[in-house]
N, C-alpha and C positions, 0 to 999 in steps of 0.2 A: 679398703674400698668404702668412700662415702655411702650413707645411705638413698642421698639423693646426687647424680652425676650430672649436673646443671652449670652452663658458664655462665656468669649472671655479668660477665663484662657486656658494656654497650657499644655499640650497637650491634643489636642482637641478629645474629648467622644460622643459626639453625632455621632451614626452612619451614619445618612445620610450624614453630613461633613466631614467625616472620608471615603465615598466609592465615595465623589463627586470630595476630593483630591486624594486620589488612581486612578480616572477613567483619572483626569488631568494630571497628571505623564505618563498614558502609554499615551496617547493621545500626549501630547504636547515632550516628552522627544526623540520620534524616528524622529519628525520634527525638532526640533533646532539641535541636534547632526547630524542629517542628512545633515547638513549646514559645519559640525565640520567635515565630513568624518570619525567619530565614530562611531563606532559598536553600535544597538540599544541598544542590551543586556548590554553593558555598559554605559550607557543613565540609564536605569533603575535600576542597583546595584549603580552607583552615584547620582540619586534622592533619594532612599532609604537612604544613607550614609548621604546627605542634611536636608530629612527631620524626619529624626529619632530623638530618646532621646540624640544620642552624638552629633548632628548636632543641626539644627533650634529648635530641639522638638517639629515638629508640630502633629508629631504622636508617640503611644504610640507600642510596639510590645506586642500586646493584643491577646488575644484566634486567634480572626480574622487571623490575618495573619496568627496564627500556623496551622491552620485550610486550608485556602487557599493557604498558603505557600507549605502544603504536599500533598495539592492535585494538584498544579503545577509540584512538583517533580513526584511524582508518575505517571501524564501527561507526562513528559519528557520521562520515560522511556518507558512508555505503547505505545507512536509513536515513538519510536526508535525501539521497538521490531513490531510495526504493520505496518511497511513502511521500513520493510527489506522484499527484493525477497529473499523468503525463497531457492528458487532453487539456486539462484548463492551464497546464503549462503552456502550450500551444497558443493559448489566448493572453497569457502574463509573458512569453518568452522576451517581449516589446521595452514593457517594463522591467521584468527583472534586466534584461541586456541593460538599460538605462542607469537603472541604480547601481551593476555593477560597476559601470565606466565612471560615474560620481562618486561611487564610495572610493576608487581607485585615482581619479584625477584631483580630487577636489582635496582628501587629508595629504597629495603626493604634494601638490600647490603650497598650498600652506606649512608645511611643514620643510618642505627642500628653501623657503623665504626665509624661515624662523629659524633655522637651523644656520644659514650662511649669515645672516645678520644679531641674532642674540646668542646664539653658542659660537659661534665663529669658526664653524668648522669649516675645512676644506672643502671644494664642488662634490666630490665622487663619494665624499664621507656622507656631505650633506642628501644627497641622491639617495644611497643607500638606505641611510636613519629615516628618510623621509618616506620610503617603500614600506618598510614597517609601519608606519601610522594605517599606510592603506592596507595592509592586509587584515584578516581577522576571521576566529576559527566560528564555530558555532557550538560553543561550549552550553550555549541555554535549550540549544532544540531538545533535546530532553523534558525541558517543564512544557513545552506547547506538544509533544506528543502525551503527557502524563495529563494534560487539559485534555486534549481528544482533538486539538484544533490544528494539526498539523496540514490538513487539507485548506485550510484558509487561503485566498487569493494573496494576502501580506505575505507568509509564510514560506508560499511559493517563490514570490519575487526574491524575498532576504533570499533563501537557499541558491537561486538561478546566479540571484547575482554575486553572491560568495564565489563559487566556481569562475564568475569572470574575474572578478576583483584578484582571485589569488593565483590564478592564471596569469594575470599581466605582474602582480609582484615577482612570482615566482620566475621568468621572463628578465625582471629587472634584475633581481638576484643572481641568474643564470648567467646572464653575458655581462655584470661586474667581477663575479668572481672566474668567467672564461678571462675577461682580460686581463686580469693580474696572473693568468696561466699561460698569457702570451695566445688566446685564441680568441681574439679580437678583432680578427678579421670579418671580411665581408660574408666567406664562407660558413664560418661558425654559424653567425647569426641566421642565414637561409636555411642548412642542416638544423639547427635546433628547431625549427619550425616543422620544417618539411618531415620533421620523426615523429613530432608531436603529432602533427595532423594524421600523420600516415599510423601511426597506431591508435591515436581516437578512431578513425575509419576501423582500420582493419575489429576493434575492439566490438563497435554498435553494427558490424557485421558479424564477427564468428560467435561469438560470447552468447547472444541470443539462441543461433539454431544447433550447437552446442549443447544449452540449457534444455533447452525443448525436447531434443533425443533424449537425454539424459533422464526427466520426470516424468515421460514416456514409456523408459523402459523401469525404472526402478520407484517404485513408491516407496518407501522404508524411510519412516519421517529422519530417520540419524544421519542416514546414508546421504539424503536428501540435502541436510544439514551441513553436510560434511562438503559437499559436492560445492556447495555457494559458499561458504568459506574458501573453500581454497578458488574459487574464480576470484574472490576479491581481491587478495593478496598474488595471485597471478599480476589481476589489473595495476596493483598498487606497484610491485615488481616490477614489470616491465615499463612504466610511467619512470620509476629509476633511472633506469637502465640507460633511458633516451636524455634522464639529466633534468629530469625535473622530479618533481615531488609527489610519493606516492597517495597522496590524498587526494590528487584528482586524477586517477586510474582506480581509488574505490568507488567515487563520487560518481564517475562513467560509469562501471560494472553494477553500480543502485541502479543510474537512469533503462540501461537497456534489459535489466532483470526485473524491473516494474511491472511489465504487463506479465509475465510467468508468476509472480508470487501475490497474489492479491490480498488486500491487509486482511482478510477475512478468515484465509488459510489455517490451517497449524501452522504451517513452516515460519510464516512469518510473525506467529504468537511465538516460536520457537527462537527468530532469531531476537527481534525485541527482549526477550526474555533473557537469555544471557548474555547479550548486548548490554539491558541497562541493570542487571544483578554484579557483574563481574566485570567484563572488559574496560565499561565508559569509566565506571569507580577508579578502578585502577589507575587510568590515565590522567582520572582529575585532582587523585591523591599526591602522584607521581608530579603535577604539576606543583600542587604546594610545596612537596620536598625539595623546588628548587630555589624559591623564595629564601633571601634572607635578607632581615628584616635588620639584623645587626649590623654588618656593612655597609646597609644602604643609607639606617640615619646616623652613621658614624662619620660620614661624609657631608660636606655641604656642596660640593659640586656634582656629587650623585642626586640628590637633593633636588637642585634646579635641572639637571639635565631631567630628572624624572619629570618633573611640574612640568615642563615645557614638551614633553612627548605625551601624558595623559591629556593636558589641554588641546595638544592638537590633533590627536584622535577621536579626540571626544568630540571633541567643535566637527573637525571636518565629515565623521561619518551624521551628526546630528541635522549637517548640514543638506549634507547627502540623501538623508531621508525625507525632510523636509521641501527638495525640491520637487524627489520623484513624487510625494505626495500633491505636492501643488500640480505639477503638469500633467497629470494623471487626475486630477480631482479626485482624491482618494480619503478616506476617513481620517478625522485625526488618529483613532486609536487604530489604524493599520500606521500610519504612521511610528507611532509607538512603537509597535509591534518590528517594522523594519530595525529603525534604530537599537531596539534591544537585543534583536538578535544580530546584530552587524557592528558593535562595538566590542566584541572579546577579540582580545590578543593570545594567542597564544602558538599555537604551530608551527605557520608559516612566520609571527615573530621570532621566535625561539629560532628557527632553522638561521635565517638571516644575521640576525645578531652573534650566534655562532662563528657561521660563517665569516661576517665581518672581521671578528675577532681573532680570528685563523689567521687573519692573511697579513704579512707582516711587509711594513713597509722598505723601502729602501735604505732609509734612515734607522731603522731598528724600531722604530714604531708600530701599533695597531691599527688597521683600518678603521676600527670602531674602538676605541679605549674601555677600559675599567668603567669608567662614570657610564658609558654608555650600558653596557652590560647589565650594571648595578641598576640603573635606571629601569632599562627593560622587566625588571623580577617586580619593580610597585606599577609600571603600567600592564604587568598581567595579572597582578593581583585586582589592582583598584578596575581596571576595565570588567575583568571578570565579576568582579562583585556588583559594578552599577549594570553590566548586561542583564544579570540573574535578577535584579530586584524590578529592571523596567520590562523584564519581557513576565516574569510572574503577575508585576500588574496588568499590564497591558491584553494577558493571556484568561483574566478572572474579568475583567472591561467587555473583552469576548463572548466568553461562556456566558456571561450575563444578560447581553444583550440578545445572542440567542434565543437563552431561554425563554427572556420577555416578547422576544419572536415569536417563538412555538409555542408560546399560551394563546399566543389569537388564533392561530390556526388550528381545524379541526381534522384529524387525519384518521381516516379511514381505518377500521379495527381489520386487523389480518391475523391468521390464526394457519397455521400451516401444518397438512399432517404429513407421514409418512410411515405408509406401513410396510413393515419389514421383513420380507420371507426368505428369499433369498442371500447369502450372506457374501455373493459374489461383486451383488449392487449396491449395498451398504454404502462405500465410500460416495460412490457417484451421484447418490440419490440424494445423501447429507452435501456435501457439497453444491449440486442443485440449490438446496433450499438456504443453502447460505448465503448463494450470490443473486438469490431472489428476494430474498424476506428483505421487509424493513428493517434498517439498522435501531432504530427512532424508537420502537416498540418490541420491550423484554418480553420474555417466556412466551415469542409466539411459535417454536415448533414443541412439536409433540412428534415423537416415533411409538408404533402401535404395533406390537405380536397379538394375531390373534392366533385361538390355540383350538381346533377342532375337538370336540368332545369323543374320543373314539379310544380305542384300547390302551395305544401306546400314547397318551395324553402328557402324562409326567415325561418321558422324555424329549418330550415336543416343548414341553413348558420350558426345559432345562436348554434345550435349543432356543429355545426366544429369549428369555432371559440374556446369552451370551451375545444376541443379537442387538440386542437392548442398549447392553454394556458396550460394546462396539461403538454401537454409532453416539451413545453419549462419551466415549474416550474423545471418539474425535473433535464432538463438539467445544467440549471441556476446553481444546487444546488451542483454541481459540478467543476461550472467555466469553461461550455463551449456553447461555441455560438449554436444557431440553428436558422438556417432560417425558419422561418415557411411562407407557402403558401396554399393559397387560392383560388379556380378556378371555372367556372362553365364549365360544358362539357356536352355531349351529355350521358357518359354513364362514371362510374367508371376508366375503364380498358382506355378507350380510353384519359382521364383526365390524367392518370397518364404517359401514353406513349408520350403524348404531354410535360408533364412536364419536364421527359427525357432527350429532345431533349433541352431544351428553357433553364433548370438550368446546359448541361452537366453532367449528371449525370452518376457515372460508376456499382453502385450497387444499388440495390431496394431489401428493406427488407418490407415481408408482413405476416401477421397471416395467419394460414392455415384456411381455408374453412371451418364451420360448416355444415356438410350435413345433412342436412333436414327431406329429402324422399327418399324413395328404387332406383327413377330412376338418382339422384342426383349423379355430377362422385364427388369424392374424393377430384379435387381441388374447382369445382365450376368453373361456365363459366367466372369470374371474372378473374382469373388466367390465366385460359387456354386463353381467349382473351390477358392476357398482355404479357406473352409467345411467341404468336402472331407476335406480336405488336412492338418487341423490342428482340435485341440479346445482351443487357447487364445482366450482372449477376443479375441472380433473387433468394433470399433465402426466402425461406416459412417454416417460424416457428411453433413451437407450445409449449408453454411450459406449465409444470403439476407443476413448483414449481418457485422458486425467482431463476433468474438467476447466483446469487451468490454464493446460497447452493449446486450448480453441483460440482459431486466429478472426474467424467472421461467424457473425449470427445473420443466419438469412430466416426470413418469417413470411412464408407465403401468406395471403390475406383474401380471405373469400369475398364477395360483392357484398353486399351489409350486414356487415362482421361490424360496422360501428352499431348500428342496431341493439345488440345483446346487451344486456345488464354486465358482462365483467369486461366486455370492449376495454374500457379506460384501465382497470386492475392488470391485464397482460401483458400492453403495451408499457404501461409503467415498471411493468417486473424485468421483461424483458430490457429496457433501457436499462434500467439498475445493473442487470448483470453484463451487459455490456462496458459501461461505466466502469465497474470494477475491474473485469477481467481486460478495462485496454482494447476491447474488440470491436471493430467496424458493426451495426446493425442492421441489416440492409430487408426493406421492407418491398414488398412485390404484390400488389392490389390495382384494382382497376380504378380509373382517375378520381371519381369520386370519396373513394376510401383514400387512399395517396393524401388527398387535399387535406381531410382531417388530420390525418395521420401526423402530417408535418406544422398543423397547427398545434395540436398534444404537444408532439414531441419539443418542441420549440418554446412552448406555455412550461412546460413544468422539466426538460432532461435539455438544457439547449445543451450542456457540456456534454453529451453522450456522443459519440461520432456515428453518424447515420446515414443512410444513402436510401432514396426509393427510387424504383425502376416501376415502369406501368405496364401492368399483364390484365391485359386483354381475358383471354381464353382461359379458365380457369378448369376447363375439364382434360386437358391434360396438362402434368406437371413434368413432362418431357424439357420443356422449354426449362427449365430450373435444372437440368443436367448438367450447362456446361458453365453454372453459375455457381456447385458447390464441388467444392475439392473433399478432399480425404479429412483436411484438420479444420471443417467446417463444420458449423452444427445448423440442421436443417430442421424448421418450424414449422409445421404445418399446423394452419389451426382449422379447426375442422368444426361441428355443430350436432348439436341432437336433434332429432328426426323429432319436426313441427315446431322448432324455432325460427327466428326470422332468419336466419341467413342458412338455414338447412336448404340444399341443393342436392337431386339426384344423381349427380358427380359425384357427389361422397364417397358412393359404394363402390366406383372402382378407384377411392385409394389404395385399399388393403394390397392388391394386387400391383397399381404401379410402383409402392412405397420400397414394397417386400422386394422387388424385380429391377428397379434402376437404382434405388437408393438404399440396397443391403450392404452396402461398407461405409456409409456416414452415418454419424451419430444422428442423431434424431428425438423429437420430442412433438406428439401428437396434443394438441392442444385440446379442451370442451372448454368454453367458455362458462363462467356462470349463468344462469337464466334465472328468472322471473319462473313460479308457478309451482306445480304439482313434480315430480321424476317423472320420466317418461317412461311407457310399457317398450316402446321403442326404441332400437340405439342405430348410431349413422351403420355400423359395419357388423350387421347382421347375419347370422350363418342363416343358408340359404332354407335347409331344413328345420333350422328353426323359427321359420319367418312369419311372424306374428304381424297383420296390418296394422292400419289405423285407422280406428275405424270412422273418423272424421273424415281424413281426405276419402274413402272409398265412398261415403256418402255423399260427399261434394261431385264425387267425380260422378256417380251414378243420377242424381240431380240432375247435372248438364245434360247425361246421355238422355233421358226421360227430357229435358225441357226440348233438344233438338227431335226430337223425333214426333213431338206433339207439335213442334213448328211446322216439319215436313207433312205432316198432317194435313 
């Protein structure tokens, strides 16, 4: 027996050396090319190229790669569709619809001409080869998510319009190769539509409220995980099944799990995260192992048949960009932007060209010959490579001009606390401040244990600390900082008010109050102290489900609530977390407030989807009954006692809050104010009701001025 029992024949079989070279390629291929100013993605399709069967042969293109290969495609499109704002979709759907019928008519055009008169191919060949020009996968979305610009109005269109474009190839592909299976008829063609349609339906119906029960009952980030993987490949599956291509049933199962997974999340740091470490690599490796480069300039009619397929995808998507840029009036470098990410070949090439090649003719012939084939492997190389270097520039063109954007503009310092006692509220409260805060401005939360000075201190410290660590796991898992602190103080409320002042802090987010006993007020002396204590904006939560499954934000609006110093801070926080979580914002103020309301909102969120209703009567909140369901989150904003929209109404929220709206989440608003803390809070125990002793003077004034009139 050898001392070392090693097969050193090639191409190498053993699996562990087989995923230990694959793990080294992604690992080492975006650091040396990084050196080169090469796109990583192309790093990866030329390691693939190197160490495949036509290259070094150190690897073999085994189940493995087919396997991890389509579940990196299928990755691609399921975050292309789940890291679109579906709202400014809504306002591109016009456009992207445009550019896909151009990307898809215009290389079908030119390329079914060029094909029948310089390659001389027959009508259905010519058809075919020419379908491939218009298709094309989106091999580069990866570098404009790795820029952070994936939200761009360009970005949006390329993706919108990819899903038509390769919808109508894949269409073309379906009923050529139905009629060379003798299903050619009139019927095929209706049935292939009518399954398509009928399971996109059936899919942006069940697959949503599905999702929703499911993050409802189970939070367990893995489980969580686990749960949207297998919906994708469900969607991808069953897109099969009906005879088309499972890359637009992942692309679907992105668009309608958009609003459930907000880019902000863990889940979605989670799926990004082995999406672009493992699955995408894979697939882009797997694509270069099918290149060979030997073959193709071994030939000179592989040769021309190449030249004449790259030139005419290249033309006709370049063309394709260029118009929707002109009719649209759109940037050159969104321009750009379209075009680089809407000239890769690959997927739906690859599927076709297969296909083609499958089907043999009557004569003994290929639908699509050798040359064609051979051709195919330089126009998904050279496509791939010009897509990756025009949408990296076009993606740095962006970022750039951003930034020289946001140096003229001065935005507002925000600073968010959250202090942490409870370990029940942790998720909910972190999550809050995530879909609140500024994205634009680092290390603005802060999580705060304070720790009462009393006997059992040290296991209290030991209980905050794990609290601590908790809510920074979560953050973490999202890629964003938190300051976490730790304090001793004399008493909760007074811990946290001191924190305030020593971190700068402009917002403090807390769980509501569990009330106890009958003489217990609604928020707890907890609150009502830090109320007190501090004129920064204070939001007191409560949530009955995952902050992510909320379908509408409703914000009741007191009469000059624009009045207050953080008016404009609430309403922009609030729009934000609407914005991300997908969710209608529906605002309820009397006409005057309304009127602002929708000039903000319109001035700085018009993409947020909003609705205001005009409420008269603001002293009972009955009328807001049959306006919020169960997976509604209900706003109240409320005021401290002797500011300007302080109303004698206030005092009985506690009681209708507690009594019509105890099964909806909720979130008691204080605006910021201008001044000193007040000795005063809106929702007072009764027994501890402390005046003020201005309005009693005012009021006593009038009584003394009338009664010397009556005089």
């Amino acid at each position: 027996m050898s001392l070392f029992d090693v097969d050193l024949s090639l191409p190498i079989t053993d699996p562990t050396w087989i995923f230990f070279l694959v793990l080294s390629i992604i690992l080492l291929a975006p650091i040396v090319l990084e050196r080169l100013r090469i796109p990583h993605i192309i790093g990866m399709i030329l390691a693939g190229v190197a160490v495949g069967e036509h290259g070094l042969n150190l690897l073999a293109f085994d189940s493995s790669f087919e396997l991890f290969g389509k579940v990196g495609l299928y990755y691609i499109m399921f975050l292309a569709g789940l890291e679109m704002n579906m709202e400014d979709f809504k306002s591109i759907r016009v456009k992207a619809f445009v550019l896909g019928i151009l990307a898809f008519i215009i290389p079908l055009g030119i390329g079914f001409w060029v094909n029948l008169h310089v390659l001389d191919y027959a009508f259905m060949t010519s058809l075919l080869l020419a379908s491939m020009y218009a298709s094309h996968t989106l091999i580069a979305y990866p570098i404009v998510t790795r820029y952070g610009i994936n939200r761009q109005r360009s970005v949006g269109i390329a993706v919108g319009g990819t899903a038509v474009t390769d919808t109508l190839t894949l269409l073309v592909l379906a009923v050529i190769a139905g009629m060379y299976r003798g299903e050619s008829s009139g019927s095929f063609w209706i049935a292939l539509v009518l399954k398509v349609v009928l399971l996109g339906g059936g899919i942006m119906y069940v697959f949503p409220r599905v999702a929703r029960w499911f993050f409802r009952r189970y939070s367990d980030s893995v489980i969580q995980y686990i749960f949207v993987l297998a919906m994708v490949f469900l969607g991808a599956g069953l897109m099969e099944l009906v005879g088309m291509e499972g890359i637009l049933g992942a692309f679907l199962v992105g668009l309608v799990l958009n609003r459930l997974i907000p880019h902000v999340s863990p889940l979605m740091s989670h799926l990004e995260f082995v999406g672009n470490a493992l699955f995408i690599p894979y697939f882009l490796i797997g694509v270069g192992m099918m290149i060979n480069l030997r073959v193709l300039f071994g030939h000179i009619d592989s040769l021309k048949v190449a030249g004449v397929m790259i030139a005419c995808a290249l033309l006709g998507k370049w063309i394709a960009s260029w118009c929707t840029q002109k009719i649209f009036k759109m940037k050159p470098v969104e321009r750009e932007l379209m075009f680089g990410l809407s000239n890769a070949q690959a997927a739906a090439t690859l599927a076709a060209v297969l296909v083609g090649y499958n089907i043999i003719l009557p004569d003994g012939s290929r639908l699509l010959n050798e040359d064609v084939l051979n051709g195919t492997i330089l126009l998904i190389l050279v496509t791939c490579v010009a897509s990756s270097f025009i949408t990296e520039h076009a993606a740095k063109r962006v970022v750039m001009n951003d930034m020289a954007a946001g140096e003229e503009k001065t935005t507002e310092k925000e600073r968010l606390l959250i202090p942490l006692v409870n370990p029940n509220t942790i998720e909910s409260l972190i999550s809050l401040a995530l879909v609140v805060r500024n994205e634009k401005q680092p290390d603005n939360l802060v999580a705060l244990n304070v720790i009462n000075d009393s006997n059992d201190s040290v296991a209290r410290e030991m209980r905050g600390k794990q609290l601590l660590e908790r809510a920074a796991q979560i953050t973490a898992a999202t890629n964003v900082n938190l300051t976490t602190v730790s304090r001793f103080d004399l008493n909760i409320a007074t811990g946290i008010s001191h924190a305030v002042k020593e971190h700068d802090i402009t917002d403090v987010i807390i769980g509501l109050h569990h009330k106890s006993s009958i003489v217990d007020s609604f928020f707890g002396k907890l609150t009502e102290n830090l109320l007190k204590d501090t004129h920064k904006e204070v939001m007191i939560a409560k949530f009955l489900m995952p902050v992510n499954t909320l379908r509408r934000i409703n914000v009741a609006v007191p009469p000059k609530a624009e009045y207050e110093t953080g008016f404009v801070r609430w309403v922009e926080q609030f729009c934000r977390m609407g914005s991300i979580l997908g969710c209608r914002v529906h605002f309820f103020a009397n006409e005057q407030t309304l009127g602002l309301l929708r000039r903000l909102v319109r001035k700085k969120h018009p993409n947020t989807p909003t609705e205001f209703t005009l409420l008269d009567d603001w002293d009972d909140l009955l009328l807001l009954t049959g306006q919020v369901n169960y997976d509604h989150l209900l706003v109240v904003v409320s005021a401290r006692r002797g500011s300007m929209s302080y109303d004698p109404s206030f005092e009985k929220l506690p009681n209708q809050l507690s009594k019509y709206f105890a099964n909806n989440s909720l979130i008691v608003l204080y605006p910021e104010q201008f001044g000193k803390a007040q000795e005063i809070i809106t929702f007072s125990e009764p027994h501890g009701y402390n005046f003020d002793k201005s309005l009693y003077y005012e009021k006593a004034g009038r009584w003394f001025y009338k009664w010397f009139k009556k005089g």
